[in-house]
C-alpha positions in Angstrom: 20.4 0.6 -68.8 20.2 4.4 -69.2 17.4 6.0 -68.3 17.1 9.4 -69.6 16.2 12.4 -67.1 12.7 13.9 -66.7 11.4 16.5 -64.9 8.7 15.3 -62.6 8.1 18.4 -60.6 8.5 22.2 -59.5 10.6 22.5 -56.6 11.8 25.4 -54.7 14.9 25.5 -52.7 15.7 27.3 -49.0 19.2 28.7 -48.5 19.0 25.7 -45.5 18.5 23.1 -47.8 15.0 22.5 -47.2 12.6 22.2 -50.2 9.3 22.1 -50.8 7.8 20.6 -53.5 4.9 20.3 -55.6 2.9 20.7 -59.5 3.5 24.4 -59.5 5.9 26.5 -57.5 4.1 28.1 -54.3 1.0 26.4 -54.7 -1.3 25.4 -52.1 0.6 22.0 -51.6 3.7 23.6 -50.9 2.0 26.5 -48.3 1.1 23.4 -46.6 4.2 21.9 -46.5 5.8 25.3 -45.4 3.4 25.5 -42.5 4.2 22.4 -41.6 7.8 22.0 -42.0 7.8 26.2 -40.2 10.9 27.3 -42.1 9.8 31.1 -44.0 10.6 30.3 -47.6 10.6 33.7 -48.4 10.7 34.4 -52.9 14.0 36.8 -52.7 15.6 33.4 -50.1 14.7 30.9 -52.5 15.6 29.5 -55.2 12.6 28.3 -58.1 13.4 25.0 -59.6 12.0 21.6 -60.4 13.3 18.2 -59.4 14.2 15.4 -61.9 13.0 11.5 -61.4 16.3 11.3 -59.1 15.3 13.6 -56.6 18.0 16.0 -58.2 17.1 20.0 -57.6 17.4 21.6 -60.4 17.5 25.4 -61.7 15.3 26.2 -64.2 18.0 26.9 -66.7 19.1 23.4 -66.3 15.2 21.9 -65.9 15.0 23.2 -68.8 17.8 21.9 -71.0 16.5 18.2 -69.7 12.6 19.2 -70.6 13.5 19.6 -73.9 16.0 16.8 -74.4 13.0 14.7 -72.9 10.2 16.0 -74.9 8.2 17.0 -72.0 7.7 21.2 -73.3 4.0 21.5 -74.3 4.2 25.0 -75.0 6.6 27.9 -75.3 6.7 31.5 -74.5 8.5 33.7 -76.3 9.8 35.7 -73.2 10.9 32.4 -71.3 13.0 30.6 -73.6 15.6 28.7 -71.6 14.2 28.9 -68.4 11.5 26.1 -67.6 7.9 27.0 -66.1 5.8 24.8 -65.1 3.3 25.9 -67.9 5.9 24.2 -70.2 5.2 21.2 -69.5 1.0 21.2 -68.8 
């Protein structure tokens, strides 16, 4: 059965490989798991994105070709067009 792709959360991505994830990109859930995890996920490093109900990383380019295929956008921004935020979707 196909199961068509959602976005179920921000993500962002270390040049290591390590993510951190969370509702909204560098929020307080993800500080914590920074601390924790004591990698420097530094903004210019990193890479903003959002992960889909695989666990797939995703830019937001391509979150945002699924959010809309999905009918998950909310609201829209005239500036952002074609790249998600997580205000798209709540």
């Amino acid at each position: 059965m196909f199961m068509q792709k959602r976005i179920v959360c921000a993500a962002v991505k270390h040049p290591s490989g390590s993510m951190l994830v969370g509702p909204r990109h560098y929020d307080h859930i993800m500080q914590r798991q920074a601390m924790t995890n004591r990698v420097a996920f530094n903004e210019h490093e990193c890479i903003c994105g959002f992960l889909n109900q695989d666990g797939e990383f995703l830019t937001r380019e391509q979150a945002w070709v699924v959010a809309v295929s999905a009918k998950q956008i909310i609201r829209k921004f005239t500036d952002d067009e074609g790249r998600l935020f997580s205000e798209h979707l709540y």
